[in-house]
N, C-alpha and C positions, 0 to 999 in steps of 0.2 A: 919692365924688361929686365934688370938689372936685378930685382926679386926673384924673377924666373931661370935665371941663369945663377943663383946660390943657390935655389935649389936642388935643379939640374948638378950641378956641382958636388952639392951637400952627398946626394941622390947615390951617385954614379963613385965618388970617392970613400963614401962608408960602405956601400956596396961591398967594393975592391978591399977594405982594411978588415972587412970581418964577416963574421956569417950576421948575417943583415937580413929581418921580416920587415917588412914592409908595414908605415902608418895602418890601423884600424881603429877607429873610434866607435865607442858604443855611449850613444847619448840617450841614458836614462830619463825619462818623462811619468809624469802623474796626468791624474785626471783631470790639473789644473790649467787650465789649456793656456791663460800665457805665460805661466812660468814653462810650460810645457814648448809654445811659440820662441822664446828665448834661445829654449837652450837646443831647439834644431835648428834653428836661424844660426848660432853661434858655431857648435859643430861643425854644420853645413860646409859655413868658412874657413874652418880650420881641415876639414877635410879636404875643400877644396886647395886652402893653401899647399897642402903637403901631398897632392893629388893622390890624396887615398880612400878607399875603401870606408865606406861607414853605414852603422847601423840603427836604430830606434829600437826601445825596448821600451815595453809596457806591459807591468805586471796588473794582473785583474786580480786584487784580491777581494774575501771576499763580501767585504762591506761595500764593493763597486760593481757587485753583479747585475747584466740587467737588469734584472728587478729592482734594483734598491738605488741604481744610482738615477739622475732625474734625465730625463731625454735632452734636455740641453748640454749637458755636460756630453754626454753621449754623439750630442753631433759635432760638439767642439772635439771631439776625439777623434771623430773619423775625417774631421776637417784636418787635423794636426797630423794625421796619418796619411793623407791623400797631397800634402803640403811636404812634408818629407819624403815621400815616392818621388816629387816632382823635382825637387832640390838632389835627388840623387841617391837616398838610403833605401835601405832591405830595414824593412817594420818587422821586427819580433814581438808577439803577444803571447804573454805567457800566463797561466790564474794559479794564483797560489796564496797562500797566507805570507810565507818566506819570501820580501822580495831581495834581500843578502844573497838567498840561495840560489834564485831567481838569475840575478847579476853573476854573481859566480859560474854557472854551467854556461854562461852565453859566454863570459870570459875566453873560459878552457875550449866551447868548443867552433868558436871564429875568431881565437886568435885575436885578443882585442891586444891593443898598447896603450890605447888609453881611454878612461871612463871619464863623462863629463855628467854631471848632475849639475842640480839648482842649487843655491844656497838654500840649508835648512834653519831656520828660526833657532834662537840660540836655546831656548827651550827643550827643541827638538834634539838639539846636536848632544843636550845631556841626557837623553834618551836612548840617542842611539851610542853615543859611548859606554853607555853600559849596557848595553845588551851584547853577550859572548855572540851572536852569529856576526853583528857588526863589525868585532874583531877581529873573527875570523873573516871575514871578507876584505878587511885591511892584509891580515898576513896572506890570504891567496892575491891580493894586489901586488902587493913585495914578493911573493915566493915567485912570481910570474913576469916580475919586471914590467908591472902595467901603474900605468901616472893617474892618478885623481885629478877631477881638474872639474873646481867648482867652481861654476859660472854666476853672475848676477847679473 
């Protein structure tokens, strides 16, 4: 109760002190259906905590086409996507090779505050720091006033 009424609170008083958008969360997923489980489970909550608005996004890129990706993975996907309808989100599928670019237009065009991904293997994370689209998908994060927020 007492959680519900800070928000309420939080909600209604930043409202009134400024021009205030409202929570949206865009929880980023792979083909890996329980790091992909995790971070709509996680989301979910945080969405709900802040009773906002939130979305799924899933890029097809195209080493995951149907053809190439294996039918199990492919029902785990449509399990992860009928599981997040359920929990309360709008599932975006997007195919592309860019999923930076991918992130970014979903960004700009609903309005997200905050992007929640999986943690990436530290392998990974020197990967994707050097690659110029990852950067730029940090600077349209800050140029937009939208929060990263890596889950595990």
């Amino acid at each position: 109760m007492a959680g519900q009424v800070e928000r309420k609170v939080d909600y209604e008083v930043t409202s009134v002190d400024k021009s205030w958008k409202h929570e949206r969360f865009l929880a980023c997923i792979s083909s890996n259906h329980e790091i992909a489980q995790t971070i709509i489970r996680k989301t979910a909550r945080l969405a709900s905590y802040y009773n906002s608005k939130w979305y799924v996004l899933y890029v097809q890129t195209p080493g995951e086409s149907a053809d190439k990706i294996p039918l199990s993975l492919q029902r785990h996907l449509i399990n992860n996507f009928k599981n997040a309808t359920e929990l309360g989100a709008e599932v975006i599928q997007k195919t592309g090779k860019n999923i930076s670019r991918a992130i970014m237009e979903v960004i700009e065009e609903k309005e997200i505050t905050t992007v929640c991904i999986g943690k990436p293997h530290l392998k990974m994370w020197q990967i994707i720091l050097k690659t110029s689209v990852f950067r730029e998908l940090l600077k349209t994060l800050s140029r937009n006033d939208v929060d990263l927020v890596i889950l595990s």
